[in-house]
N, C-alpha and C positions, 0 to 999 in steps of 0.2 A: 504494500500500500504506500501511497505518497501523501504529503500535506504539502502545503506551502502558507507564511506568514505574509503575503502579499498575494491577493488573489488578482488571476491576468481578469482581463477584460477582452471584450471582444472574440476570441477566440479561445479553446482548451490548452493547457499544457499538455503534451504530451511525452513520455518518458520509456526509455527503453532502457534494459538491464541485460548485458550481454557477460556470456561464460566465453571465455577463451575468443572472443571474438564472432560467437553466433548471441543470439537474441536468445533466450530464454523464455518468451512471450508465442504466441500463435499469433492469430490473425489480429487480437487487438491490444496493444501495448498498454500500460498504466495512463489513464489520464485524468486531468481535475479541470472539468467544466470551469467556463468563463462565466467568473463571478462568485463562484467556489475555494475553499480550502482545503478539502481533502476529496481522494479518489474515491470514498467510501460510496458518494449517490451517482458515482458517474455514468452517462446516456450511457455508455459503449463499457460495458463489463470488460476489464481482463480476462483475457483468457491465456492457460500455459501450454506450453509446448511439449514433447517429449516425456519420459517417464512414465508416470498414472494422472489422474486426475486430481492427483495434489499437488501435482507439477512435475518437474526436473529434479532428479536427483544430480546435485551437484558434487563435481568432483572436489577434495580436500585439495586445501591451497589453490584452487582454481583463480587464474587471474580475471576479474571481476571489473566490469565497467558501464558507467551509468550515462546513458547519452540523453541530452534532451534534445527533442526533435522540433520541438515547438514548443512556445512559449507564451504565448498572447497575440493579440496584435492593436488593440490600441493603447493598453497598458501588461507589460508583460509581466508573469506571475515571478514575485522574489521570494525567499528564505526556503527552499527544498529542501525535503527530507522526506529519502526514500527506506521503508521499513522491508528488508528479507523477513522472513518470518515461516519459520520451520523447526525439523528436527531432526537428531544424529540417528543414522539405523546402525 
């Protein structure tokens, strides 16, 4: 899940979490509606990729990166923070 302390306007932020350089997302990446602070009521559900339906099991030490793709567009969303949220098998 994501929040932000400045919510965008105009348009969603939109946020992708990549393992080793693939996305770790399906078809629809983390986003937080404009005018919104957190991903939790966003139109367009996350949905995960690979593994089960709890997502990706991610590899240990995996190098880890958070792209943001969008950000607003007449004021764009500031103070991100994106939550992994899972557990060790």
């Amino acid at each position: 899940k994501a929040g932000v302390t400045t919510a965008p306007v105009g348009s969603t932020i939109i946020v992708d979490v990549n393992e080793a350089g693939s996305s770790v997302f399906g078809s629809n990446k983390i986003s937080i509606d404009a005018s919104e602070k957190t991903s939790a009521t966003a139109a367009n559900a996350v949905s995960m990729s690979g593994g089960s339906a709890a997502g990706p099991a991610l590899a240990a030490d995996a190098l880890m990166t958070i792209d943001i793709d969008q950000v607003g567009s007449s004021t764009a969303g500031a103070g991100l923070k994106v939550y992994l949220i899972g557990y060790q098998t």
